[in-house]
Each structure stands twice: as structure tokens, then as C-alpha cells.
C-alpha positions as CSV (number, residue, x, y, z in Angstrom):
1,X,33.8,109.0,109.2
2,X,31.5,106.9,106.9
3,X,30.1,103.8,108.2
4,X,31.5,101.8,105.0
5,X,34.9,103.6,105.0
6,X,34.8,102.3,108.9
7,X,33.9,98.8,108.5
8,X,36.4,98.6,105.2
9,X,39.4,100.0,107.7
10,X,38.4,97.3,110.5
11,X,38.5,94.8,107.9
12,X,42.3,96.3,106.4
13,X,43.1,96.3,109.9
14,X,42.7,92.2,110.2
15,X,44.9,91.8,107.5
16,X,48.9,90.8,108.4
17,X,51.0,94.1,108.3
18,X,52.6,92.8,104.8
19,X,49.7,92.7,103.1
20,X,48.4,95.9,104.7
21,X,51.3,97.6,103.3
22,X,51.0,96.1,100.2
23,X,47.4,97.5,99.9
24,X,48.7,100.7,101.3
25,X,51.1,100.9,98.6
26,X,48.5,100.0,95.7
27,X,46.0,102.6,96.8
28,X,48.6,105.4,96.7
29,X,49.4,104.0,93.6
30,X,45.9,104.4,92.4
31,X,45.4,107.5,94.0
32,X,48.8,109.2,91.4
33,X,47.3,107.3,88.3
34,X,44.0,109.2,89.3
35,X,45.2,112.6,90.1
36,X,47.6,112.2,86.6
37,X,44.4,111.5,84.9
38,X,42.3,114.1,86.3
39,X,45.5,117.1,85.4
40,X,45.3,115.4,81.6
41,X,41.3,116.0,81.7
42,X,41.7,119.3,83.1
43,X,44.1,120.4,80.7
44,X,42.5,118.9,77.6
45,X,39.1,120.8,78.6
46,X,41.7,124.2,78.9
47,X,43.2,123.6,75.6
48,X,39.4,122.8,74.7
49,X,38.5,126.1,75.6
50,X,41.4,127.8,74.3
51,X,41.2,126.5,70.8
52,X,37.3,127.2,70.7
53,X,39.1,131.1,69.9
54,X,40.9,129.6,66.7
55,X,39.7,131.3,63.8
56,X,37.0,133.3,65.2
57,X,38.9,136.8,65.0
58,X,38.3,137.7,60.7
59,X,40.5,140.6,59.4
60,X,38.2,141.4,56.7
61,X,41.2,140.7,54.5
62,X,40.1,137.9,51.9
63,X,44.0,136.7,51.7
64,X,44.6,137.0,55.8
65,X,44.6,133.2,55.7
66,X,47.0,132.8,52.8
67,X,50.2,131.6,54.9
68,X,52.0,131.7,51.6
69,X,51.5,135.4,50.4
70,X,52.4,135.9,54.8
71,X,55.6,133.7,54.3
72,X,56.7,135.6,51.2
73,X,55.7,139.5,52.4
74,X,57.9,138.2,55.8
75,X,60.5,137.1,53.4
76,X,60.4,140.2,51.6
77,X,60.7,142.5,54.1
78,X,63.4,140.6,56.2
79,X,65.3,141.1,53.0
80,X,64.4,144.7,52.8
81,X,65.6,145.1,56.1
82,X,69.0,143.4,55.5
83,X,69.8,145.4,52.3
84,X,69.1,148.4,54.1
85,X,71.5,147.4,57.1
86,X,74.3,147.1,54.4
């Protein structure tokens, strides 16, 4: 074990059991606030990498990104559909 990590145990170790355990419980404490942070960092730099593909893919369609002409051929066509069903 490292020295430092050994002389900071012997030192713990002096300590009454209460306040041991209270240290005990404020390093595991710590150690979940830590791990919950590095997850969040981890998944930020995965959505990072994910949205780096946003937009990249072009159709060769001037209108591909008109989200209204989409909404209304969608609309159009769902209605097409329903007529026909009838």
C-alpha cells in the first residue's frame, strides 16, 4: 500500500470509533457524489459525440430541412390514408 495512504490509516485509526465512523461515512459519501459526477461526464461526452452527427447527413433536397412542408406532406398523406380506409 502507499506510504501516505498508510500513515493517513494509522492516524484514522487513533481516532475514537465515533468519529472513525463518522469519517467512514463521509468518504463513502464522497466517493457516490464522485462516481454520480463522473457517469454525468461520461454521458455528456456520449451525447457530445452523438450530436457531433446532427446535421451532417444532406439529402440534396433544398427543402429537406423545412419541418413545415414535412409536417403538412405527413398530414396529407395520414389523411390520404384515412379516406382510403373509409
Amino acid at each position: 500500500m502507499n506510504e501516505k495512504l498508510e500513515m493517513l490509516f494509522d492516524a484514522v485509526r487513533k481516532l475514537p470509533l465515533e468519529e472513525q465512523r463518522l469519517l467512514a461515512e463521509k468518504l463513502m459519501e464522497a466517493t457516490k457524489e464522485a462516481e454520480a459526477l463522473q457517469e454525468e461526464t461520461e454521458k455528456s461526452a456520449a451525447q457530445g459525440k452523438f450530436r457531433r452527427h446532427f446535421g451532417v447527413w444532406d439529402s440534396g433536397h433544398v427543402r429537406s430541412a423545412d419541418n413545415e412542408g414535412i409536417d403538412r406532406d405527413l398530414a396529407r398523406e395520414f389523411a390520404a390514408t384515412r379516406e382510403s380506409e373509409a
